[in-house]
N, C-alpha and C positions, 0 to 999 in steps of 0.2 A: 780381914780381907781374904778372899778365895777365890779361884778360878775355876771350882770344883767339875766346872761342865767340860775344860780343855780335853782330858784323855778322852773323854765319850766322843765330842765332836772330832778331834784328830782321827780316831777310827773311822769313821764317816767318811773321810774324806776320800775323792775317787782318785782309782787308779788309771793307768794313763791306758790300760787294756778297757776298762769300761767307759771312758770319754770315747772311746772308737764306735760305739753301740749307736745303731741309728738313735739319733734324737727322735723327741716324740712328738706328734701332731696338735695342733691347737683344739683339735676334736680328742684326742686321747686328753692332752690334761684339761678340759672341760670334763671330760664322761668321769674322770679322777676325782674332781673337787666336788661331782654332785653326791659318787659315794657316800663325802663326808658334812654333805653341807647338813645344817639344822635350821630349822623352819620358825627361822627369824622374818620380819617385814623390813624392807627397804624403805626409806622415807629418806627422797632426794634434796638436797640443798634447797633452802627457797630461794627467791630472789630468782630475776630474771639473766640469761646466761650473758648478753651484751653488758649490762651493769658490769657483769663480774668481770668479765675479757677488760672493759675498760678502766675497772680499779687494776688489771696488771699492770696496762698501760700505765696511766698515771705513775703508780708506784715504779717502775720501769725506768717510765723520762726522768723521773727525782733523782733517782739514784744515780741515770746516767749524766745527769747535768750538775747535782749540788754534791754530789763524790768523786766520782771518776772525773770531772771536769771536759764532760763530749760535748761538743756543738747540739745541740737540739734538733735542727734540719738533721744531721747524722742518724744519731740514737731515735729517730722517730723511724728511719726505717733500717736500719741494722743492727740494733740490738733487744735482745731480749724477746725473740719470738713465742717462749714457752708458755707464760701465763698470759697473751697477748697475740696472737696470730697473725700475722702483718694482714689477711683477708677482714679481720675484727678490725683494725687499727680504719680502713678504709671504709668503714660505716660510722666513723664519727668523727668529731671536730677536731680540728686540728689544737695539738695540747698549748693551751695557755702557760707560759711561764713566769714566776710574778717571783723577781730575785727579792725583792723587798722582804716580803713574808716565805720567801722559799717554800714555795708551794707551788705545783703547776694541778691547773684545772684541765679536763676533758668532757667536753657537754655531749651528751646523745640527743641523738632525734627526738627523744621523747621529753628535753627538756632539763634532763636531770645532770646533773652534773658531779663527776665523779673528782675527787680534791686528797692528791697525795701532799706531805706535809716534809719538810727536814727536818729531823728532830736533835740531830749533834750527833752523839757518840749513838743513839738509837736508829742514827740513819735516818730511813724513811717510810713514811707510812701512810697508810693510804685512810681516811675517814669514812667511818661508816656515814650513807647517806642522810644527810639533816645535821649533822656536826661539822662543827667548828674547830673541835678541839679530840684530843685522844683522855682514856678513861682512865692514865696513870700519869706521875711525875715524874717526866726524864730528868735520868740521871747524867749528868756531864763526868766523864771517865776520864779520868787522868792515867798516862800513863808513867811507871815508877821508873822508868828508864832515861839514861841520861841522850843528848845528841845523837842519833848515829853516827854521823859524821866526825863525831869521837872516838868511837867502839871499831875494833876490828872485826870482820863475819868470823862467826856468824852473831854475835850478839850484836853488830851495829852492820854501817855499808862502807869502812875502808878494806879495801880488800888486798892481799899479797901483792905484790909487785915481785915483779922476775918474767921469767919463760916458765910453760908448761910443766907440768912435770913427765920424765920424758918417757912414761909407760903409755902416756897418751898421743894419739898421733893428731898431729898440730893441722894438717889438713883436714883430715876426713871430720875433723870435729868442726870447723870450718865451714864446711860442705853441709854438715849435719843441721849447723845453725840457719845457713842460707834458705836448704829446701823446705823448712820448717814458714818460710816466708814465700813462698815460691808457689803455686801463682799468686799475683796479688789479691785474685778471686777467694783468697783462702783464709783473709781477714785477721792474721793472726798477730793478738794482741804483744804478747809476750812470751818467751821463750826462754826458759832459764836451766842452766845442766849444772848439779852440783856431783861431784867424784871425792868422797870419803869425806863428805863434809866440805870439800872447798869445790867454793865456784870457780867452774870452770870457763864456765861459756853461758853470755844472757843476750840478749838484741829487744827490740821495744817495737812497736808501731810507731808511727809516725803522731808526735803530740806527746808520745806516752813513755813516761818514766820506769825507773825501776821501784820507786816510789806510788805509782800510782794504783791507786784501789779498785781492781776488775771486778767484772759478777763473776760467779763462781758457781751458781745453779747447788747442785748440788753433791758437789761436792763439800757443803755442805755439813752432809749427813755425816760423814766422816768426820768434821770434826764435832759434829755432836756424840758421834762415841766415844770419842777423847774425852769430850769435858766430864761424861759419863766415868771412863776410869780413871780420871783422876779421883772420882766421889767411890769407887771403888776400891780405888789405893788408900786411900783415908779410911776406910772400914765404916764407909756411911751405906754400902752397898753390898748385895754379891750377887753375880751372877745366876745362879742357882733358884734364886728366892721369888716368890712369888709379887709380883709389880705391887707395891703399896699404892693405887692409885683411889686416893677418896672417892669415888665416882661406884667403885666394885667392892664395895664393904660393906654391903649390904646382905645378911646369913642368906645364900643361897645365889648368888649372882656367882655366874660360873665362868665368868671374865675375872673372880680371885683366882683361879689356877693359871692365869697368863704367869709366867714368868719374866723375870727379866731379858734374860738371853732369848726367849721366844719374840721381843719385840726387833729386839737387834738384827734377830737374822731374816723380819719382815714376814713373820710366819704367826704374827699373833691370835689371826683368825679372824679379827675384824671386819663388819661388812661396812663396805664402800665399795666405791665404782672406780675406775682409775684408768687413761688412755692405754697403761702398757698391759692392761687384762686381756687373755686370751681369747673372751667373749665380749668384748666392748662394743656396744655399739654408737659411733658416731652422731647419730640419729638423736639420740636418748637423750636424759636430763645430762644436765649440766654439772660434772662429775665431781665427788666429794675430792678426791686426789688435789684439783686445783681449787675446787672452794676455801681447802686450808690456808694459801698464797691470800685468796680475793676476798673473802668472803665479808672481811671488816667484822671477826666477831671473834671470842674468847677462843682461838684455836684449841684451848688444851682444853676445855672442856667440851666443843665440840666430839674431836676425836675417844673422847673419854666415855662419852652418851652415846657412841654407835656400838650396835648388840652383834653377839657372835654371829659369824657367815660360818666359820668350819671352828672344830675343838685345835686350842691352841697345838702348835707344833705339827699340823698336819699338812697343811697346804702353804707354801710362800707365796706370796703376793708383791710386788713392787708400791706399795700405797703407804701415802702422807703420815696414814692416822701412827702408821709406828715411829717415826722419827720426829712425831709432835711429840708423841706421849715420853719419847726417851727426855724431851727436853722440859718436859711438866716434873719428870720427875726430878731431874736435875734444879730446877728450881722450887720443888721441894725441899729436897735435898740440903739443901745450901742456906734457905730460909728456916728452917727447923733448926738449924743451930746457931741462928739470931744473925746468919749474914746480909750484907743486903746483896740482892742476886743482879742485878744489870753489870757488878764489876767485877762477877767472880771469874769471867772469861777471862779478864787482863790478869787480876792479881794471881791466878793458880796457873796459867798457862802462859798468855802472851808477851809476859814480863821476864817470865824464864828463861821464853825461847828467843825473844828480842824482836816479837812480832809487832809493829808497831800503829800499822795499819788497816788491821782486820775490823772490818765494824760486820754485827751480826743487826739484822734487825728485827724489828719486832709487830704484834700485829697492837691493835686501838686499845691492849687491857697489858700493853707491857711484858707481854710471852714472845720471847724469844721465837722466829720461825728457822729456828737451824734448820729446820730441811735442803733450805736453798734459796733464800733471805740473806746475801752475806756477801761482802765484795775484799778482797783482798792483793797486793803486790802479787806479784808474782816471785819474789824474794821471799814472802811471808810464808806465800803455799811449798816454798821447798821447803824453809825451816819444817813446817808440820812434816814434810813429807820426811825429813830428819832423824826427827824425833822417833819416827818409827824403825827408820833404816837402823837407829841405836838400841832398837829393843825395849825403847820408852825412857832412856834415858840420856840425861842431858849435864852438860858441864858435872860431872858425877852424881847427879843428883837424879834417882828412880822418881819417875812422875809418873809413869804408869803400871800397873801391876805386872811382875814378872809374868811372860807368859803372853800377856794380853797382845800385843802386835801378832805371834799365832795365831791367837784365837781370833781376832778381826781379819786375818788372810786361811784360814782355812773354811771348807767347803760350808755351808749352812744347809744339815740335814733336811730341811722342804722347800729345797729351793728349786724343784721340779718344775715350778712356772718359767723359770729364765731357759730353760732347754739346754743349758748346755751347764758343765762346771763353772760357777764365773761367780757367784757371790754369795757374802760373809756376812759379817758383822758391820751392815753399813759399807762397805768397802768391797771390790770388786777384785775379781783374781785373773788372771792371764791363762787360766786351766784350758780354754779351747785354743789360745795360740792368736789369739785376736790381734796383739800386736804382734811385731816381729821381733821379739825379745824373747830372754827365757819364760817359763812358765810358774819359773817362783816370782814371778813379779805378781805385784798389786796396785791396785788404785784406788785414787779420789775418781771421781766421777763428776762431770753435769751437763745438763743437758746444752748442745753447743761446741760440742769439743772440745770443754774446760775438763783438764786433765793430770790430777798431781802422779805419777809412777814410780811407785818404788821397784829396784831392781837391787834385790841382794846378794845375788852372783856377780853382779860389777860395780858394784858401793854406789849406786848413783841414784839419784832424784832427778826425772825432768818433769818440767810443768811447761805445758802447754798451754794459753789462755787466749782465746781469740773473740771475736764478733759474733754474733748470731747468726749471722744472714751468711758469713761465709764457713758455715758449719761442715758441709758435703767436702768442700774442696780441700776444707784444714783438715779431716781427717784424713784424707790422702796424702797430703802434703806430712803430715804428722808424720805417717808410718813410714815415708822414706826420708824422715829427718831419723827416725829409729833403728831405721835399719845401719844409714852410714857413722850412728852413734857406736852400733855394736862393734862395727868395724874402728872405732878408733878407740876403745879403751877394753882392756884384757879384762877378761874374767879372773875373779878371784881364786887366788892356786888354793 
């Protein structure tokens, strides 16, 4: 195991004199990327664009009714606008619920009918049209952990009794929780602040536990770098190395020089289409970025058979096809040395951290879509966010490679698309000041204002987890739940 690319990429990283530098135009980084581009063809999703919005849907209501346990009238128009546009949602049937078979249906206009499925520990999935059924056998995951309600935090939920401890001030942390709910326009699910590993401060929505399993979007992708170094930590990987991905081993395909770290930092080079592109046009097909959510087809070999747009490590792109591919290989990975892969998330990670309610899910051929396929407590997404604040280490025990929590919060040499300092390896950084915290903070990320932060100047983790529909007003609400956060717990001497 090696991190061999940390010193090159820590040099990279900007200084706080060059973050000052106008950022650059959506016409300057177009005129950039054509530079580099190579004179590959585009060959857009097939299928019709309403099919696909309606398989988010479907997949969407499943998750919000047979996981998270939402009213249905609810989650039909407040959650999950991302792979589903509440405008999409209003050009078809109202979603059928059928608790028997846990499966809800959405029929279009034209007859067809879109049928997400519950699958247990695989969550929920949505069928390709004409099926019945998904094209693998779920696996029922047990997990190795006893009660919580036995375990103290963080491996379970009894948590300290007493008063604060008294570096923290007992009001403003208070205040900090409130405004985090404040307006009620701001939808926000869950709110949890851990300070050196102890919870300090949590509140819930209404209905909604500490227990209860939220979407998480993608955030995600964060923890598909995780699962990543751990196969890293094992020496089943390194950074360094060029992506083993079967698809590019053919003598002369020049998607074998991807490397690993080039997919991580979203810079693989791959062509697709994707809303957060500089040149997107709304107009256009129906973009590969969400056909990897909709599309009911082998995700990972979809993103596998899209040909170079730029030479790997040039251009960053915010697109699907790299945090599919991190997770094709992860199930490589894991299955090359006879495991079976649906339970390596629990047994190598969730089980250590005492994560107990994370379900990731997957698309009709049993591939994992870590991208942002994934519903989790809000207790869970601190422990991950933990795990990091320790430097990848837990109850004494290294789970992720020394080093590697750097390497996923420092700068990602082509990340020239995002305009500003802000992302990593999967994970996002505080370099332009976005929130109102230090700038060595880092994040989970999704879309929605699902939000895990790490902050290593004040030992703390907060997760913010809310609604869809009240995304605009929570992140408002967010930042002045952050700011009277800062004011109630010191920074570390």
């Amino acid at each position: 195991m090696r991190l061999s690319l940390v010193p090159v990429i820590v040099a990279l990283a900007v200084s706080t004199a060059a973050s000052q530098e106008p950022l650059p135009t959506n016409a300057a980084l177009i005129a950039r990327a054509k530079s580099f581009e190579l004179d590959t063809p585009y060959v857009p999703p097939p299928g019709d664009a309403l099919e696909h919005h309606t398989s988010g849907f479907a997949k969407i209501m499943c998750s919000a009714v047979f996981i998270t346990g939402l009213d249905p009238d609810f989650a039909a128009v407040n959650v999950g606008y991302f792979t589903s546009p509440y405008a999409e949602r209003a050009k078809v049937g109202k979603p059928v619920i059928d608790r028997a078979t846990k499966t809800v249906h959405i029929t279009l206009p034209s007859g067809i009918t879109r049928t997400a499925k519950y699958l247990g520990s695989q969550g929920c999935v949505t069928l390709p049209i004409g099926q019945s059924s998904v094209n693998f056998t779920p696996v029922t995951v047990r997990s190795g952990l006893p009660d919580p309600s036995t375990q103290r935090w963080p491996m379970g939920d009894v948590l300290a009794e007493g008063p604060l401890p008294t570096e923290i001030n007992a009001a403003k942390l208070k205040q900090a929780v409130n405004a985090a709910f404040e307006p009620a326009e701001a939808m926000t699910a869950a709110f949890v602040v851990t300070w050196r590993g102890w919870l300090a401060a949590e509140r819930y929505g209404e209905g909604l536990t500490a227990r209860t399993p939220l979407e998480g979007w993608s955030m995600g992708k964060s923890l598909t770098a995780t699962l990543l170094g751990i196969l890293i930590k094992q020496g089943v990987y390194e950074l360094s190395q060029p992506a083993p991905i079967p698809e590019w081993q053919t003598p002369g395909d020049p998607r074998a020089k991807i490397r690993i770290a080039d997919i991580l930092h979203m810079s693989s080079g791959l062509r697709i289409k994707a809303p957060q592109d500089p040149d997107y046009d709304p107009s256009g097909p129906y973009p590969d970025h969400l056909y990897l959510y909709t599309g009911s087809v082998d995700s990972f070999h979809y993103a596998a058979t899209r040909p170079l747009q730029w030479p790997p490590n040039t251009v960053g792109r915010y697109h699907n096809t790299d945090p599919v591919l991190i997770n094709y290989l992860i199930r490589l990975g894991v299955e090359k040395r006879g495991e079976e892969y649906l339970s390596f998330p629990h047994r190598a990670l969730f089980d250590k951290l005492g994560i107990r309610t994370m379900v990731i899910e997957t698309d009709p051929f049993g591939n994992f879509l870590g991208q942002g396929y994934e519903l989790a407590s809000g207790r869970d997404w601190a422990r991950l966010g933990n795990l990091y604040l320790q430097d990848g280490v837990w109850n004494d025990e290294r789970i992720l490679p020394e080093g590697y929590a750097k390497f996923v919060s420092t700068l990602a040499p082509a990340c020239e698309a995002y305009k500003r300092p802000i992302y990593f390896g999967f994970f996002w950084i505080n370099g332009d000041g976005r929130f109102p915290v230090p700038r060595d903070a880092y994040y989970m990320a999704g879309a929605g204002g699902q939000t895990t932060l790490i902050i290593p100047s004040h030992d703390l983790v907060v997760v913010r987890l809310g609604h869809f529909k009240g995304a605009a007003s929570g992140a408002a609400s967010f930042e002045r739940a952050l700011s009277l956060l800062m004011q109630a717990v010191p920074r570390r001497n």
